[in-house]
N, C-alpha and C positions, 0 to 999 in steps of 0.2 A: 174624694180622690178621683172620683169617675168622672164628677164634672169639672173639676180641673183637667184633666185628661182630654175632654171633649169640647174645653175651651180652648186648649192651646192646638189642639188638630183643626179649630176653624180658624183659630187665626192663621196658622202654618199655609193653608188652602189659600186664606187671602193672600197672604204672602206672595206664594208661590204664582196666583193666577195673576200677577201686573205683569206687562208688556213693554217691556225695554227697545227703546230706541236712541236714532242720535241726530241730533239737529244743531243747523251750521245758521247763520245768520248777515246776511250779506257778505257771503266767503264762503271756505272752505273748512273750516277751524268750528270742528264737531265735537259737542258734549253730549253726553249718557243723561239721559230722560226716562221716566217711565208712565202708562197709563194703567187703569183697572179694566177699562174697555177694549178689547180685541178690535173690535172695529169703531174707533173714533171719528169722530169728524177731523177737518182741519182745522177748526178752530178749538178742538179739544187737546190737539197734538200743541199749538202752538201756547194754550193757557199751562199746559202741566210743562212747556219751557221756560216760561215768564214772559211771555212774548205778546205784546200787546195786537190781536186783530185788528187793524185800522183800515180802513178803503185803501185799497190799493196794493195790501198786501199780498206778495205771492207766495205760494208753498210749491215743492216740486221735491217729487221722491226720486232719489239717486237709485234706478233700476242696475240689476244685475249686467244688464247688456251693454249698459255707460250711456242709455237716455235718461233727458227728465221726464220725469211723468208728472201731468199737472196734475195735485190735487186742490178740488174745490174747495174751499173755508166751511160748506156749509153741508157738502156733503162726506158722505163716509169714506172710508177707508178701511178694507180689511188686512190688517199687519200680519195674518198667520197667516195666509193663502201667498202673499205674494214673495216671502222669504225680502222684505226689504226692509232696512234696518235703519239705514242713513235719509232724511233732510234736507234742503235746500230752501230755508224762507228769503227774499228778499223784500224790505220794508222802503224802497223807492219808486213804488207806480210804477216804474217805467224797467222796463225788459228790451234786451237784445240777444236776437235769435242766433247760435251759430251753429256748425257741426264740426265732431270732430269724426274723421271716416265718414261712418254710414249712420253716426249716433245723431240723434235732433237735441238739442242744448240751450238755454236760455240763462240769461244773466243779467242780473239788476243795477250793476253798477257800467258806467260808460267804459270803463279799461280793466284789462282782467291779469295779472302777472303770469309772466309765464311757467313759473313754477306752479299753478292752480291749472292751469291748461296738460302738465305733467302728470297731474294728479289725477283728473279728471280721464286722462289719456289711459290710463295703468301702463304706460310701459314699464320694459326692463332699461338695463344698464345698455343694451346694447342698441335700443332703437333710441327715437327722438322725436320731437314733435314739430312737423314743418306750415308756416304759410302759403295755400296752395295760390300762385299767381299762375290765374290762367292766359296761357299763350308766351309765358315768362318762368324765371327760373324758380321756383320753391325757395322759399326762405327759411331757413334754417331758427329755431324759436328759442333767445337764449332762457332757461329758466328766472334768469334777474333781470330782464326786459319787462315791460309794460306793451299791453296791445293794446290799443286805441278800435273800440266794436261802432264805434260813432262815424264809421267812413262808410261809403253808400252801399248798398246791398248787403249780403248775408254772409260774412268770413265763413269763410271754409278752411278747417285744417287735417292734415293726414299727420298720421304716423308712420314711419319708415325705417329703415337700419342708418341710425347714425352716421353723418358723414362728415369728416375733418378738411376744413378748409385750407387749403395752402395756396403759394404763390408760387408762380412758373412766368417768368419773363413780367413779374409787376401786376399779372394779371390771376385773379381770383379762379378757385379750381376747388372741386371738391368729390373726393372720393373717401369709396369706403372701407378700403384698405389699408393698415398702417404701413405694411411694406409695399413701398412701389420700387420697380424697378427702370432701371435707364431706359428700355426700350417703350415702355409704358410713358414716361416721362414725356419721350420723344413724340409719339402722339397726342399727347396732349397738348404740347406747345405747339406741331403742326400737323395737324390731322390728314390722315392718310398719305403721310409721307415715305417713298417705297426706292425713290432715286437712289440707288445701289453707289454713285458718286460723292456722295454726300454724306460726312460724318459728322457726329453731333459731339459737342465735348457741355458738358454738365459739371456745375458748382454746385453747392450747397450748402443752408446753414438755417440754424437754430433748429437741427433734427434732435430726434427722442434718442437719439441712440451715439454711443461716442464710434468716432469722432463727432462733435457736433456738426462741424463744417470742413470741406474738403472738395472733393473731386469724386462725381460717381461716371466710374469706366462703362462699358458696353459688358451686358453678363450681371451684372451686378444690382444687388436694390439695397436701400436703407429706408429703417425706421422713420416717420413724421409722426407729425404732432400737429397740433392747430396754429399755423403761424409760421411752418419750414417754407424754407425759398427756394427757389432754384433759377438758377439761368440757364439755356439750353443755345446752345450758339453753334447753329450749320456751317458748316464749311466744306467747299467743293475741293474735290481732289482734284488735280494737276495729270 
């Protein structure tokens, strides 16, 4: 009984001492793994995936901070020091570097969806993930787009509070309030507009809010959405 007893307390020991992780393979689309070794190499992480080491292969540990961190194939890794749990192999040679904020980032295939760029991001509901174009306006990253990392230098993306795009006079506008208001409105179609002569009368339509379309007076805001219009049409007083 004793050594039944002090057979199953070693296996229990084995049991208990494998090292669970989770590893993605060209993407983001992560399964649970485990090793016996606390500190594995990379090529021991990528055999107990099924993951064949080939030249050229990359690994990169998804840090807590939202960088990659490269790990070598051939050297160690210690999984209990660093609290990191998730993977990143890419099996195409070829890497492209990008950031998102302040994070440093690599990725193996040439276009990256933007839902992986979300994910990668951690936002919430309330932010979003934008194309920084320098000297130009930020582009806004739909999560079911593709971005193309094959165009010259190193894409850069930020995170920021979500902003809903609308139309005012045909022309593209983007803020981050769903309610605006008439007077709001009225600078945005002509900025720094103060002519105490000059009253503005504003349409509207396909808003979040009923009426859909109508007339917004001076005093007044309604709801948008991505895709509300407005016309905003000066008129001098007599």
């Amino acid at each position: 009984m004793a050594k039944f007893s002090d057979a199953f307390s070693d296996d229990f020991e084995k049991e208990s001492s494998r090292y669970k992780f989770r590893l993605a393979v060209d993407g983001l689309e992560f399964h649970p793994f485990e090793v016996s070794d606390p500190v594995p190499t990379g090529v021991q992480l990528l055999e107990a995936a099924g993951v064949e080491s080939r030249k050229g292969c990359s690994l990169f540990a998804l840090l807590t901070s939202g960088d990659f961190e490269d790990v070598r194939l051939k050297e160690t890794f210690d999984l209990r020091k660093r609290g990191v749990e998730r993977f990143v192999c890419f099996t195409t040679g070829v890497l492209y570097p990008f950031k998102i904020d302040q994070s440093q980032l690599s990725w193996g295939l040439p276009t990256i969806q933007g839902s992986q760029l979300y994910e990668l991001a951690r936002v919430d509901d309330a932010n979003a993930v934008f194309l920084d174009v320098p000297g130009g306006t930020d582009q806004l990253v739909d999560p079911a787009e593709t971005i193309d990392l094959t165009q010259a230098g190193v894409e850069r993306f930020i995170t920021a509070p979500r902003l809903i795009e609308i139309f005012i006079n045909s022309r593209s506008h983007f803020v981050a309030e769903s309610l605006i208001s008439h007077e709001q409105l009225v600078q945005l179609a002509f900025p720094g507009s103060v002519d105490p002569n000059v009253i503005y009368s504003i349409t509207y339509s396909f808003a979040a809010s009923k009426p859909y379309s109508g007339d917004l007076n001076a005093g007044h805001s309604v709801l948008v959405k991505k895709g509300t219009r407005f016309n905003v049409t000066p008129t001098v007083q007599s």
